[in-house]
C-alpha positions as CSV (number, residue, x, y, z in Angstrom):
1,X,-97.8,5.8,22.9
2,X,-97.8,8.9,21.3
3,X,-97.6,8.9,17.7
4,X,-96.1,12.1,15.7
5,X,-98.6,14.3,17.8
6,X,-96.5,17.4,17.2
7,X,-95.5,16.6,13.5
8,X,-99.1,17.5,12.4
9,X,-98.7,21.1,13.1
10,X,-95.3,21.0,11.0
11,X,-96.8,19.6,8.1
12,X,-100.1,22.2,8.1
13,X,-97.8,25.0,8.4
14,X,-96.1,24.0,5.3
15,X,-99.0,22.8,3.3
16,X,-100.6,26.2,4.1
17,X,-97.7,28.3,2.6
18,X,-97.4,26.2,-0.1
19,X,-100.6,24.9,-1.5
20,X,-101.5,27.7,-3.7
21,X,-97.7,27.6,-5.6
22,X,-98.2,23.8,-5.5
23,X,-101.4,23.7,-7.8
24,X,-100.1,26.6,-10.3
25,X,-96.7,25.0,-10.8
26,X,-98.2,21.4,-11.1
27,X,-100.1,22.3,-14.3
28,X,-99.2,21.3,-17.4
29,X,-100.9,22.4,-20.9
30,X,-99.4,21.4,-24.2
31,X,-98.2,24.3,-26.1
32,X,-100.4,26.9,-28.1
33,X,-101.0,26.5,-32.1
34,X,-98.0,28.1,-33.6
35,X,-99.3,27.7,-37.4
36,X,-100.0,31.3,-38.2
37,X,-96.4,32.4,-36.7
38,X,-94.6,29.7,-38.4
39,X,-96.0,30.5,-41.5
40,X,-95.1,34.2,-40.6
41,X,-91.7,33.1,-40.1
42,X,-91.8,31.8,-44.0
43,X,-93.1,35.3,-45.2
44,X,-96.5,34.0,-46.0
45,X,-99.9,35.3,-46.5
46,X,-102.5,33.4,-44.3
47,X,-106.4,34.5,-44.4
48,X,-107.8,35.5,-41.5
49,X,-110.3,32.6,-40.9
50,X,-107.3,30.0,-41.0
51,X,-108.3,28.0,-37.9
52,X,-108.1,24.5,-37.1
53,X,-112.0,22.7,-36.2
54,X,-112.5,19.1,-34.6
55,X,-112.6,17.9,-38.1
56,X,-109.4,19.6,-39.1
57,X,-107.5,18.2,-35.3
58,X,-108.8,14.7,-36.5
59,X,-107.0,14.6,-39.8
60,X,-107.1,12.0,-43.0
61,X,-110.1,10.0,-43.1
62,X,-109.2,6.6,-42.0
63,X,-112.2,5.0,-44.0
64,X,-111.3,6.0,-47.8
65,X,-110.6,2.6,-48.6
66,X,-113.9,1.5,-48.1
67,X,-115.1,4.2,-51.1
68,X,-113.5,1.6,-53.4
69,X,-116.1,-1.2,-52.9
70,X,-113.4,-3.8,-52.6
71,X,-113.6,-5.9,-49.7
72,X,-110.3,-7.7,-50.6
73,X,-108.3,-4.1,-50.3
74,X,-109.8,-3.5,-47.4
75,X,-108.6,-6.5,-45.9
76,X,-105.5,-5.8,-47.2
77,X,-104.8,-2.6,-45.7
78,X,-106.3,-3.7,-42.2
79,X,-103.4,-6.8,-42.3
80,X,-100.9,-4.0,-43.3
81,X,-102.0,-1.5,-40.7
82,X,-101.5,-4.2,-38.1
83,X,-98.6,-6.0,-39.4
84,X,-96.1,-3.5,-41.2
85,X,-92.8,-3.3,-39.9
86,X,-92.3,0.5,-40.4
87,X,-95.4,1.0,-38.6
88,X,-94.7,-0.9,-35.9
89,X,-91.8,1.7,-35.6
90,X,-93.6,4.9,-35.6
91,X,-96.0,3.3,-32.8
92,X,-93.2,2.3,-30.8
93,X,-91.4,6.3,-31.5
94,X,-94.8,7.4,-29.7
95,X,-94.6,5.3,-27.0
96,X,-90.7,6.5,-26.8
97,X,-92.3,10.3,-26.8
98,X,-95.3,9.3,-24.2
99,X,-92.8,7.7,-21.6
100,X,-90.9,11.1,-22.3
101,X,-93.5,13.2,-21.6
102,X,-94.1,11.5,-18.3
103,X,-90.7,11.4,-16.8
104,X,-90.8,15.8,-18.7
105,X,-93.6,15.7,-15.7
106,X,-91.6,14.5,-12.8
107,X,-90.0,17.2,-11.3
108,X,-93.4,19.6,-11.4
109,X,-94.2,17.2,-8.0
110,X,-92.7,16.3,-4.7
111,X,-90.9,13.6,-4.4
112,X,-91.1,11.6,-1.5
113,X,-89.1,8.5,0.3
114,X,-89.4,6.7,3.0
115,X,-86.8,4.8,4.7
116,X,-86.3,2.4,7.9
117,X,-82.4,1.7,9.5
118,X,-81.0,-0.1,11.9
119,X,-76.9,-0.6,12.9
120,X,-74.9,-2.0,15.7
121,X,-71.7,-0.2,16.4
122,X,-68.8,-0.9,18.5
123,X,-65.7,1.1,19.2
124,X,-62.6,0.4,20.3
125,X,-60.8,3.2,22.2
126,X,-57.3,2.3,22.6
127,X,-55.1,4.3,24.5
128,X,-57.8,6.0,26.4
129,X,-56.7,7.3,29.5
130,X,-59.3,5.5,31.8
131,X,-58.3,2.0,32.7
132,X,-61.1,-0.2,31.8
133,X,-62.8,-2.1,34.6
134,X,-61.4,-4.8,35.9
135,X,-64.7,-7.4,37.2
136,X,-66.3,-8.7,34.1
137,X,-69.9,-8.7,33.1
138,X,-72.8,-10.6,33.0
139,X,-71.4,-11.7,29.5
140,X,-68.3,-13.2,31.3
141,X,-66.3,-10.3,30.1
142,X,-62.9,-10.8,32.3
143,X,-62.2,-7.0,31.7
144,X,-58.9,-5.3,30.8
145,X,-57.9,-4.7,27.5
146,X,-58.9,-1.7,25.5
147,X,-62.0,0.4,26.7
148,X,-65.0,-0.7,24.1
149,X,-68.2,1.1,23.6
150,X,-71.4,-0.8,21.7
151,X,-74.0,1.2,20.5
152,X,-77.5,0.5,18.6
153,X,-79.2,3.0,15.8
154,X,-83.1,2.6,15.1
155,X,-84.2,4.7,12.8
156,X,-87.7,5.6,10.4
157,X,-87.6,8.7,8.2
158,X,-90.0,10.4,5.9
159,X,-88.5,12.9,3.6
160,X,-89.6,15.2,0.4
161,X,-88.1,17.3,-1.5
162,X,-89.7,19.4,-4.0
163,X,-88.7,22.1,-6.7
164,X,-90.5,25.2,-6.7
165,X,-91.4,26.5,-10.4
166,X,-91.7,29.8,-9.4
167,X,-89.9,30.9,-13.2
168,X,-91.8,28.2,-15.2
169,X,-89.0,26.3,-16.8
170,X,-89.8,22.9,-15.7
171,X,-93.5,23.4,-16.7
172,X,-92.4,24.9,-20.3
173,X,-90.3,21.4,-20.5
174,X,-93.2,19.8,-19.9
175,X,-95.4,21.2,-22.3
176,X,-93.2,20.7,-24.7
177,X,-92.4,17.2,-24.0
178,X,-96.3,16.7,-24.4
179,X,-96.1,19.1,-27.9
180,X,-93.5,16.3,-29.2
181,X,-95.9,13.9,-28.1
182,X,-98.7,15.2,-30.1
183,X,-96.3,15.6,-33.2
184,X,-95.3,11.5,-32.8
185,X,-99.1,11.2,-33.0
186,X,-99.6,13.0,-36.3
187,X,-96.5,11.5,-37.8
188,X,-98.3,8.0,-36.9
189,X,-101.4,9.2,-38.8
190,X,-99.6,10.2,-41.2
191,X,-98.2,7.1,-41.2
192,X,-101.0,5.3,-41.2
193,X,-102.5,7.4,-44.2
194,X,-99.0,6.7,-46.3
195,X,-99.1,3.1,-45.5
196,X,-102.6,2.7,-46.6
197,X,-102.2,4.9,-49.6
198,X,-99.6,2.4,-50.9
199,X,-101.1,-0.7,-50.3
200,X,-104.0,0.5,-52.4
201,X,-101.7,1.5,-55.2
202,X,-100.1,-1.3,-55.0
203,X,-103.2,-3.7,-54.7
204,X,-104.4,-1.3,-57.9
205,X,-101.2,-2.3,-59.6
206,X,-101.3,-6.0,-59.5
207,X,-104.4,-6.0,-60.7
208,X,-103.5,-3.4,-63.7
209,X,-100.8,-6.6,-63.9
210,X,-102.7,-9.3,-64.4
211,X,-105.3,-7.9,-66.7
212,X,-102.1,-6.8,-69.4
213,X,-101.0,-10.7,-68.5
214,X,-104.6,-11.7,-69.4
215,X,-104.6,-9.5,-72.6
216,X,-100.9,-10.7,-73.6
217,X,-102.2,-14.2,-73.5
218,X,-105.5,-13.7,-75.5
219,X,-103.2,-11.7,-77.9
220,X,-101.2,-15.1,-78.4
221,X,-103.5,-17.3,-78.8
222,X,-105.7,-14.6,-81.7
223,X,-101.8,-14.8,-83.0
224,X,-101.5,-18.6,-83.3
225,X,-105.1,-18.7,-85.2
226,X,-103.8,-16.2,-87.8
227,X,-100.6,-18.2,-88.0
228,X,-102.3,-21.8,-88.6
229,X,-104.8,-20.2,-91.5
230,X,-101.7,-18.6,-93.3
231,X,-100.0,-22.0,-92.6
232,X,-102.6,-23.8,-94.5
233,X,-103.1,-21.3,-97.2
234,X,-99.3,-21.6,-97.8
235,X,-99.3,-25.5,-97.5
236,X,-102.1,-25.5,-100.5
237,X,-99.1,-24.5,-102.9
238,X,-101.3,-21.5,-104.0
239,X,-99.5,-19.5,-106.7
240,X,-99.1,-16.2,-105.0
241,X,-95.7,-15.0,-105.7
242,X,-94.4,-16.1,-102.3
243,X,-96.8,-14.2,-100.4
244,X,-97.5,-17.1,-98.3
245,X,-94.0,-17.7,-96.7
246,X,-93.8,-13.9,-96.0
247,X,-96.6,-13.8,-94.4
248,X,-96.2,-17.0,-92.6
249,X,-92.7,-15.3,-91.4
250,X,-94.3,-12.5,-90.7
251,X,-96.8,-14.5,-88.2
252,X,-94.1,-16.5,-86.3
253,X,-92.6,-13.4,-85.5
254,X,-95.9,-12.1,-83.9
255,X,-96.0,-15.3,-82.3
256,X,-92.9,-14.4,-80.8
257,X,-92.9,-11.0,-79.9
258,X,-96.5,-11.6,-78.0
259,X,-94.4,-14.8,-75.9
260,X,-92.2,-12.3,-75.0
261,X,-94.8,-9.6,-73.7
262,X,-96.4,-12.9,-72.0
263,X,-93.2,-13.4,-70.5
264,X,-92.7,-9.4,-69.0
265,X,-95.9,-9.2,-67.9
266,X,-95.8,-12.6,-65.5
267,X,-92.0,-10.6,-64.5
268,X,-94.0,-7.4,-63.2
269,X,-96.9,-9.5,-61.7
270,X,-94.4,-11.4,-59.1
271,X,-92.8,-8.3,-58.5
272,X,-96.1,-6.3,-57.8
273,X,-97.1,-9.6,-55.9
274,X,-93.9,-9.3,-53.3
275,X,-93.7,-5.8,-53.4
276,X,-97.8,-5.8,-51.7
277,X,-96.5,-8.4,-49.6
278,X,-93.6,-6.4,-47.9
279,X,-96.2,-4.0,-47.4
280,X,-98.4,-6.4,-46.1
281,X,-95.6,-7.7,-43.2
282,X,-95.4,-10.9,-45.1
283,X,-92.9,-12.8,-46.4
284,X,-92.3,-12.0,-50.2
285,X,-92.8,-15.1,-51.9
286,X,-94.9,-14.1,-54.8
287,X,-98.3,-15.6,-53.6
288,X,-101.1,-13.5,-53.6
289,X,-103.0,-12.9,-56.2
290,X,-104.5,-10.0,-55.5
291,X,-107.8,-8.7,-57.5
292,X,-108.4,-9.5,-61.2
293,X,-109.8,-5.9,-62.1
294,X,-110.0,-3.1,-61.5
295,X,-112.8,-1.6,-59.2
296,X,-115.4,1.1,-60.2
297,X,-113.6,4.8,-59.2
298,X,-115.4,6.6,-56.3
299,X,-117.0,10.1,-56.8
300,X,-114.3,13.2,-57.1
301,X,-113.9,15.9,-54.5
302,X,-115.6,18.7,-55.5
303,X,-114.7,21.9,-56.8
304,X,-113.8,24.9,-54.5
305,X,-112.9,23.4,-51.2
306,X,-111.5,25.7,-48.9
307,X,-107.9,26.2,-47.9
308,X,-108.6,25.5,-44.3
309,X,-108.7,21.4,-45.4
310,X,-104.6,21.4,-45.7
311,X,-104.6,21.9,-41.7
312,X,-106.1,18.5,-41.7
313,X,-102.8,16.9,-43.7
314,X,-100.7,15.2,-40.8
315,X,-97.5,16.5,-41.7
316,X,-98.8,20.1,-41.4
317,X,-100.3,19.1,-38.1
318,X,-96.9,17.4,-36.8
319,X,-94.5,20.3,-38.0
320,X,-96.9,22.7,-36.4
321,X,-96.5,20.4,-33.1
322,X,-92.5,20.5,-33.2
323,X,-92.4,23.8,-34.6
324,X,-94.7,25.0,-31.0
325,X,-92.4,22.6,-29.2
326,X,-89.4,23.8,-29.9
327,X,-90.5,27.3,-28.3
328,X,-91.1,25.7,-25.3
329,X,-87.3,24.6,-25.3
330,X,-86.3,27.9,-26.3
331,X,-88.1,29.3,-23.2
332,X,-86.5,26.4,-21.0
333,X,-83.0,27.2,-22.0
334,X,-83.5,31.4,-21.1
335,X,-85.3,29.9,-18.0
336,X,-82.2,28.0,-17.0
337,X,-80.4,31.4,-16.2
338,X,-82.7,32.3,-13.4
339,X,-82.2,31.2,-10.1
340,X,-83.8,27.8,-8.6
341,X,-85.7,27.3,-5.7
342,X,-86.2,24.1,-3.8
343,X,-87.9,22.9,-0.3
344,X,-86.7,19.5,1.2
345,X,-87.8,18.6,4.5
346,X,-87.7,15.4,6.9
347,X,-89.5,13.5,9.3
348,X,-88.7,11.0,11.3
349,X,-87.3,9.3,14.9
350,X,-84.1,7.9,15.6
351,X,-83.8,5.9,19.1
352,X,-81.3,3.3,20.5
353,X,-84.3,0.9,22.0
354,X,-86.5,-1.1,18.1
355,X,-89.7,-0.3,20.5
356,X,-89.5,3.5,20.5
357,X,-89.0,3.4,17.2
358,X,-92.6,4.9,16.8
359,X,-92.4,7.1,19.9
360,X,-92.8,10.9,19.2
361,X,-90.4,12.0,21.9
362,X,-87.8,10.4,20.1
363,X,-88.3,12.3,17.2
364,X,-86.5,14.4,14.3
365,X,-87.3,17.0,11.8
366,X,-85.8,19.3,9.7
367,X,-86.9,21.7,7.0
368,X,-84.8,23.7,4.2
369,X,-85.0,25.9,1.7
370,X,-82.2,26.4,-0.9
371,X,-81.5,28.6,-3.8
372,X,-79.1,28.0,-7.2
373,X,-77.9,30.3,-9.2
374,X,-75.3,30.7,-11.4
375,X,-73.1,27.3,-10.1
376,X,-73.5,28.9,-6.7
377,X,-75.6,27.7,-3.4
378,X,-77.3,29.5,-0.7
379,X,-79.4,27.4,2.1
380,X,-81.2,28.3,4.5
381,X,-82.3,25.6,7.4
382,X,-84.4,25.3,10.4
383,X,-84.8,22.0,12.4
């Protein structure tokens, strides 16, 4: 049985005439740094070194936290990192721009389908103006009636259809589906950076708490030893003009006002406490305690670092990303006006027996080439 013998030929011709526009169309390149026209754009001076390293694309340090000697922090933001709700968000928004960027890619390719049919037909012709047979069939058909015709479709097709690019529009949407893709990216960072930033305040702040908690109880306690000596000196019956009892008075009150600054301080502990914990993806119940001190302050930057280290900032890198992006659609939208190109062609057989199904001789093919422009449609076809 011969088996799409002829077909090969069909499919080298086209492969031939369209392999070299298939590769060039097909690639895809995120879009070029746009920093030095955007700022441009804002009327400002830039030096003529600004340029972006492999230290400057990887932006923040992630490992900053660790400077701080604090194993308890860095546990903390580790659980934050993996755990925050907001982050969760901003990694899901990527995933929103990467499954973007992929379906951005589809139409650069050929799109192939295969299908396989099969249908059973019959027709009635009434009023037809041959008299139907009058012996029957092998069936036991008595005959008479209405003339009837049966018929069986088999059927396997192969067919693609493909866009040419020849203009570049679909490739400038892709690039700038991947430049949106690389500006989710450095808003995560960002993220990331933010998120750990306030953990470690925070973590800074409940500590900050609890040592003014720890110094507003020390100050009550230093408060009631001064108030029992006066006590006991006023007690004695000492003749001192009353400058006992005033001073007693005077004491209690201290007493009092230090209760109260007791009091305050344990309020901003629980609400440092919750506040790390919502950061933290917890539950805010007012349970962790946190660190009792501060830790030792890493070494300062040093003096005169050069401009160049703002490029690493992810909110510079992301706006650069849209900013580079949004060319791209710019360029789509002016592409739109040019006319489109496509190919579609088909393979296949189509038979009234299932077992030549696969035989060449009953085969089909056809080939076309159409062109849009403006709402309008021109098509050429050969088959």
């Amino acid at each position: 049985m011969k088996i799409f013998a002829y077909h090969q030929i069909f499919f080298r011709l086209v492969s031939l005439g369209l392999g070299a526009v298939f590769v060039v169309a097909c690639k895809v390149v995120p879009p070029a740094n746009a920093l030095g026209e955007a700022l441009s754009k804002l009327e400002a001076e830039v030096p003529e070194s600004w340029s972006a390293g492999a230290t400057g694309a990887a932006g923040v340090d992630c490992h900053w936290v660790e400077r701080f000697g604090d194993a308890g922090l860095v546990a903390a933001v580790a659980e934050a990192l993996a755990s925050n709700p907001d982050l969760q968000g901003a990694l899901a928004r990527l995933e929103i721009a990467r499954e973007n960027a992929r379906l951005a890619g589809v139409p650069l390719n050929p799109t192939m389908n295969s299908s396989l049919n099969g249908s059973r037909r019959k027709q009635n012709f009434i009023g037809f103006p041959i008299e139907r047979p009058a012996a029957g069939n092998d069936a036991g058909d008595d005959g008479g009636g209405a003339f009837t015709n049966t018929s069986n479709t088999f059927g396997v097709s192969l067919d693609v259809s493909w866009e040419i690019d020849l203009w570049g529009r679909l490739r400038a949407a892709a690039s700038a589906a991947v430049g949106e893709v690389q500006a989710a990216g450095a808003e995560l960072r960002g993220a990331y950076a933010s998120l750990a930033a306030q953990v470690a305040k925070a973590w800074f702040a409940l500590a900050e708490a609890r040592m003014q908690l720890a110094l507003a109880e020390e100050t009550v306690v230093s408060y009631r030893e001064t108030e029992q000596v006066i006590r006991d000196r006023f007690k004695t019956g000492g003749d001192d003009g009353g400058a006992s009892g005033a001073q007693l008075r005077l004491a209690l009150s201290d007493i009092a006002v230090a209760k109260a600054s007791v009091a305050a301080q344990k309020e901003i502990v629980a609400r440092v406490q919750r506040q790390l914990e919502a950061l933290l993806g917890r539950y805010p119940k007012g349970a962790l305690q946190g660190a009792a001190s501060l830790p030792d302050s890493p070494a300062f930057p040093p003096s005169g670092l050069p401009s160049e280290l703002l490029t690493r900032r992810p909110d510079v890198q992301a706006a650069e990303r849209r900013f580079a992006a949004q060319k791209q659609r710019i360029r789509e939208a002016k592409l739109a006006a040019f006319p489109s190109f496509s190919l579609t062609g088909k393979l296949g057989t189509s038979t009234e027996d299932l077992s030549d199904i696969l035989d060449s001789d009953f085969g089909v093919w056809s080939l076309a080439g159409w062109a849009c422009a403006a709402g309008a449609d021109r098509g050429a076809a050969a088959s």
